[in-house]
C-alpha positions in Angstrom: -26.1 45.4 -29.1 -27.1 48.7 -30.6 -23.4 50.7 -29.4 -22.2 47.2 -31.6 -24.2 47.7 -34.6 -23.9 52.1 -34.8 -20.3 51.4 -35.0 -18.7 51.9 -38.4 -14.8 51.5 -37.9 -12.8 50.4 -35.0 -10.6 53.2 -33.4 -8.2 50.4 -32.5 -5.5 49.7 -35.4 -3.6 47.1 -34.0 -2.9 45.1 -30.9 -0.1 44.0 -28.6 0.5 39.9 -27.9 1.6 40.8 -24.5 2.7 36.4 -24.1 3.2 35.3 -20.8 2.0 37.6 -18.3 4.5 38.6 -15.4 7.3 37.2 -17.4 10.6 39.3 -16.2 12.6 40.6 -19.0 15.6 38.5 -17.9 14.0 35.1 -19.2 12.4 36.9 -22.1 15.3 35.4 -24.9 14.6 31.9 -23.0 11.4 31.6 -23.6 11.8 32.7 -27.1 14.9 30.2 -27.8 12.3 26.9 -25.9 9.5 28.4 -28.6 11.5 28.4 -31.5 13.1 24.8 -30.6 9.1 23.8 -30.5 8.5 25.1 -33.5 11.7 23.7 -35.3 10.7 20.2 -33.7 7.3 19.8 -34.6 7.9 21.4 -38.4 11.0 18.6 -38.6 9.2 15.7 -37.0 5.3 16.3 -38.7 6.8 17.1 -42.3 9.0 13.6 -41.9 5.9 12.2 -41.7 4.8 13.8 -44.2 7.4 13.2 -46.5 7.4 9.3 -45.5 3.8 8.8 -46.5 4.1 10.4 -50.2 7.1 8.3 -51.0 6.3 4.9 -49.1 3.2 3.3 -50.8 2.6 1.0 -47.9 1.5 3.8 -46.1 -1.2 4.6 -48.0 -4.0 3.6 -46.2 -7.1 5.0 -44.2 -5.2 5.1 -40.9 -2.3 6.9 -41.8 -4.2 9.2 -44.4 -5.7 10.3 -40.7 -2.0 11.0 -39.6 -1.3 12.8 -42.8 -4.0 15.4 -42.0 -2.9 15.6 -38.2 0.3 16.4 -39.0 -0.4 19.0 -42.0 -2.6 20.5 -39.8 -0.4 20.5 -36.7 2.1 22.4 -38.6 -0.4 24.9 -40.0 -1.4 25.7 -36.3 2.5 26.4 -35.1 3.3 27.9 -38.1 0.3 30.5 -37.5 0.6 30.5 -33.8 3.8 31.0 -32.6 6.0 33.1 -35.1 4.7 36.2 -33.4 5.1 35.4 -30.0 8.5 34.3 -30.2 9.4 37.5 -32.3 7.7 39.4 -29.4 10.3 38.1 -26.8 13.1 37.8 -29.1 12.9 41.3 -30.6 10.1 43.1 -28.5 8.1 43.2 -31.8 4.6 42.1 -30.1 2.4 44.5 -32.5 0.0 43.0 -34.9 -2.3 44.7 -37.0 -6.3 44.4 -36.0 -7.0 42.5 -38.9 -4.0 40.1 -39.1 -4.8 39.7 -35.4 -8.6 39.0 -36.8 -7.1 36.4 -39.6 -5.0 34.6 -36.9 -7.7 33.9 -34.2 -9.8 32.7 -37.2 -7.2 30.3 -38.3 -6.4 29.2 -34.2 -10.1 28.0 -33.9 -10.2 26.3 -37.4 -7.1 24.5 -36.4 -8.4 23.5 -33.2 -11.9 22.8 -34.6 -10.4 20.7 -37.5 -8.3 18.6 -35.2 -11.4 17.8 -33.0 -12.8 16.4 -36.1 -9.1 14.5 -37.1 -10.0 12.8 -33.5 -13.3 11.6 -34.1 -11.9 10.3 -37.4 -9.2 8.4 -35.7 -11.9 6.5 -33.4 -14.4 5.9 -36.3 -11.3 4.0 -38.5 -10.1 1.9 -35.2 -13.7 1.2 -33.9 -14.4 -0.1 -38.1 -11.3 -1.9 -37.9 -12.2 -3.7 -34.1 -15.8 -4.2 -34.0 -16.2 -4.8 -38.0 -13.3 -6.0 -39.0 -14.7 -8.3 -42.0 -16.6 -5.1 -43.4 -13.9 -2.6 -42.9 -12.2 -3.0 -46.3 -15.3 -2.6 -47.7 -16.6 0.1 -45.5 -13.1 2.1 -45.2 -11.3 2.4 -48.2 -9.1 5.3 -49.0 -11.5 6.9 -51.2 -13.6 7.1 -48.6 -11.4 8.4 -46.2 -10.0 10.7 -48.3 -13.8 12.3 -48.7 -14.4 11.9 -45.1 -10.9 14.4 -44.4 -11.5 16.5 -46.9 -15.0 17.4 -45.4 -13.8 17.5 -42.2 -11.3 20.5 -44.0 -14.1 22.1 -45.4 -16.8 22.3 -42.4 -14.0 22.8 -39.9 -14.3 26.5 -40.9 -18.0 26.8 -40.2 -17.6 27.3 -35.8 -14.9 29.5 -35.8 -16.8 31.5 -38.4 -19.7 31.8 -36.5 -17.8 33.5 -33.5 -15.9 36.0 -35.7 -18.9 37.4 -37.3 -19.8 38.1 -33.6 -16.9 39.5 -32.4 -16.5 41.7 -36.1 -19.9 43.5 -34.5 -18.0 44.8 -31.1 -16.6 48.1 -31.3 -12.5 48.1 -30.5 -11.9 51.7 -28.9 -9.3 51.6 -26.1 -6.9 48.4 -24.5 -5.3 47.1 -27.5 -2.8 44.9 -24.7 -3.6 40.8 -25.8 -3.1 39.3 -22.1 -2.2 35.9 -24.5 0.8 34.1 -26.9 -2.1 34.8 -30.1 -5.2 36.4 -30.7 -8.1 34.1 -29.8 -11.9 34.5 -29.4 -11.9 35.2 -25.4 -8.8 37.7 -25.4 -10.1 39.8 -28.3 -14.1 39.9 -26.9 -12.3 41.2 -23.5 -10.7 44.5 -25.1 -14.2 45.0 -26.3 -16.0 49.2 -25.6 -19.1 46.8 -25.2 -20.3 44.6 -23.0 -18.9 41.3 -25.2 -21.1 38.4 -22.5 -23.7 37.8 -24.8 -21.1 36.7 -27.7 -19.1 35.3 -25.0 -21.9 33.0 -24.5 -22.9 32.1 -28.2 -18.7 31.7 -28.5 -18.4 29.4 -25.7 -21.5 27.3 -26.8 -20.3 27.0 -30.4 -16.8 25.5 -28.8 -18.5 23.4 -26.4 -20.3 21.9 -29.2 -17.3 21.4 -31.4 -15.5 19.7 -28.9 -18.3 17.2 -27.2 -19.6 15.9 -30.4 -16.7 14.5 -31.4 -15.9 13.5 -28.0 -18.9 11.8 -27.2 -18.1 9.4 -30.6 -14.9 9.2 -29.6 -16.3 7.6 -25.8 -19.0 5.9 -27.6 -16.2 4.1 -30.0 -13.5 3.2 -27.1 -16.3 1.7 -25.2 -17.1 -0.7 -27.8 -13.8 -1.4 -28.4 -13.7 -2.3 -25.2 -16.5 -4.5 -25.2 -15.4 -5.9 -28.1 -11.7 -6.6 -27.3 -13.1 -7.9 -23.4 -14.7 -10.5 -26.0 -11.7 -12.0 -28.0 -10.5 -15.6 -25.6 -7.2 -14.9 -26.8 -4.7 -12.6 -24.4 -2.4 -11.9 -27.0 -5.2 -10.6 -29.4 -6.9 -9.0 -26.5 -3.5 -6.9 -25.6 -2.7 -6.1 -29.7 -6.2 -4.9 -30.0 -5.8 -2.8 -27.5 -2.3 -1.3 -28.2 -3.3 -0.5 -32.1 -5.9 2.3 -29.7 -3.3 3.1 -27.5 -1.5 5.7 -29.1 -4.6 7.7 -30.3 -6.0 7.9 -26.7 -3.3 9.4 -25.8 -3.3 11.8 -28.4 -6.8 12.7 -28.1 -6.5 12.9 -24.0 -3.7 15.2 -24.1 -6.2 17.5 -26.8 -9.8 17.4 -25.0 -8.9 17.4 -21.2 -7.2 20.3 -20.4 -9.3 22.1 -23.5 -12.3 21.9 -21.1 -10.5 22.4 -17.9 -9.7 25.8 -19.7 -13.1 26.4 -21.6 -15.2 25.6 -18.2 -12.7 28.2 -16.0 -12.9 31.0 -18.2 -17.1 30.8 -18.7 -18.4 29.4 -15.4 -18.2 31.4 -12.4 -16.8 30.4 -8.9 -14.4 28.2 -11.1 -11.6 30.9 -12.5 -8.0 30.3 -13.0 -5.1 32.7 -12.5 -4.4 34.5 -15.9 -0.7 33.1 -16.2 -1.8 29.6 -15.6 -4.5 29.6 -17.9 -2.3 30.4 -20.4 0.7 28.2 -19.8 -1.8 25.3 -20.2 -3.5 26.3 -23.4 0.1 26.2 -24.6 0.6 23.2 -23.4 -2.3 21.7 -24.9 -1.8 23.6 -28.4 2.0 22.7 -28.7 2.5 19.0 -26.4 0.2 17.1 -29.4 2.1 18.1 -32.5 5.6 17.9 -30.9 4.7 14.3 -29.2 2.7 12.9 -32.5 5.4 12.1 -34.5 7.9 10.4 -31.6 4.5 8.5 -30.8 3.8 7.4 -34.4 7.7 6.3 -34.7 7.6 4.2 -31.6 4.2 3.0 -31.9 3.3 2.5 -35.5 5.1 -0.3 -36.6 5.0 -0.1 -40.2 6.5 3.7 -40.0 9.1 2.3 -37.5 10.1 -0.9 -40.3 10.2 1.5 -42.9 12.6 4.5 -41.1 15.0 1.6 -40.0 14.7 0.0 -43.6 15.6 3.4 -44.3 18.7 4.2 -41.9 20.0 0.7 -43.3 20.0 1.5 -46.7 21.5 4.8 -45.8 24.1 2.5 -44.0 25.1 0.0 -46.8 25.5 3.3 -49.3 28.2 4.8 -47.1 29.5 1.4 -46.4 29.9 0.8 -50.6 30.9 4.4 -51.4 33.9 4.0 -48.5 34.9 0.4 -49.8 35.5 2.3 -53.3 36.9 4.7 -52.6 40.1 2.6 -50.8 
């Protein structure tokens, strides 16, 4: 702790995002071509979402405020994440200075912390609208919900936080290689000239309790939906009730299960993964959710579907007039 503290200025000026580790050069303009088509998807489909709730009014209500802040927040976290690493197969520009490196693993947790939080909105409004439904337009407005995002905005900042001012008191000295796609807590703390377990510890604990709050609503809510839909005598009701939560379990079991499987194998011993494995499925946990949100909201959400096809119609009957004039 005291070689932390005595330092004054790290000797280390920037760092390397070395990506997938044992990559051959050959697939290097690949992988860079699938990352930018990930990032193009999930900007395209999360701003149409977007863009559909500001200019549909019928959208404007607690649930789909919710999917508002998922997908703003979704494209925040690829638009921070993976610029660099697809520049660093691209054009073999992988550098990145210390701090930007130091801004970017801030912004990754806050992301991730903020859509743990999103989650645990998502089951609040459905386990409202199921198990209360008569008090639910009294108890979730869009006032209210509005409030309850932006705090979750505002405090989402307070765990990643924490672990930054921790790693800001390790001394950077020598390996400047990121064995990673971005900088992130673990892959920093490891390039560390000190011994970085005791911040490892307080960095795993904050995460662990970012994550199983909100997950252990999120149980606590599905269960009594479940109770609570097990209860209605009709099966049509029963089988609507149940698809309305359908599409945010998926969501939020594509987020928190392979999260811990990755969490758990990099702090608890006898349980470690191989390096290029544990990587490949933070990505896929990071990237799968925003680039499957939006097809899942389209095919699920029935008022967004109505209104895109009421769209594509209206589209059709203007081309149809303009080509009827024209002759």
């Amino acid at each position: 702790m005291s070689q932390a503290n005595d330092t004054t200025a790290s000797t280390v000026t920037e760092f390397f995002i070395m990506g997938f580790p044992g990559l051959l050069p050959k697939y290097y303009s690949l992988t860079a071509a699938l990352l930018f088509c990930i990032y193009i998807a999930v900007i395209t489909g999360n701003s149409l979402i977007v863009v559909l709730f500001v200019i549909e009014r019928s959208l404007h209500k607690p649930m789909y405020i919710i999917m508002l802040s998922l997908s703003v927040s979704d494209i925040c976290f690829c638009t921070v994440a993976l610029p660099k690493v697809i520049s660093r197969y691209w054009f073999n520009d992988g550098f990145i200075s210390f701090y930007v490196c130091l801004f970017q693993r801030q912004l990754i947790h806050y992301f991730g912390t903020l859509n743990s939080l999103i989650m645990m909105l998502m089951a609040l409004d459905r386990y409202l609208a199921i198990c209360h439904p008569l008090r639910y337009p009294v108890l979730m407005t869009n006032r209210t919900m509005r409030l309850l995002v932006g705090f979750s905005w505002v405090t989402a900042m307070i765990a990643p936080s924490i672990s930054l001012s921790l790693t800001l008191k390790l001394p950077f000295c020598g390996p400047n290689m990121i064995a990673h796609c971005f900088c992130d807590s673990l892959s920093m703390n490891q390039l560390a000239c000190a011994d970085a377990s005791f911040y490892n510890l307080i960095a795993f604990g904050v995460a662990m309790f970012v994550l199983l709050v909100p997950l252990s609503f999120i149980i606590f809510s599905y269960a009594s939906i479940l109770v609570s839909v097990l209860q209605i005598a009709n099966a049509k009701g029963r089988l609507k009730a149940l698809s309305t939560c359908a599409t945010q379990l998926t969501i939020i079991s594509i987020y928190y299960v392979p999260r811990f499987a990755v969490y758990i194998t990099s702090n608890v011993p006898n349980a470690q993964m191989d390096k290029a494995e544990k990587i490949a499925l933070v990505m896929f946990y990071s990237l799968l959710p925003p680039l499957m949100n939006p097809f899942i909201y389209f095919i699920r959400i029935r008022e967004i579907r109505l209104f895109f096809l009421k769209c594509c119609a209206k589209r059709k009957r203007m081309i149809s007039s303009s080509t009827t004039v024209s002759k």
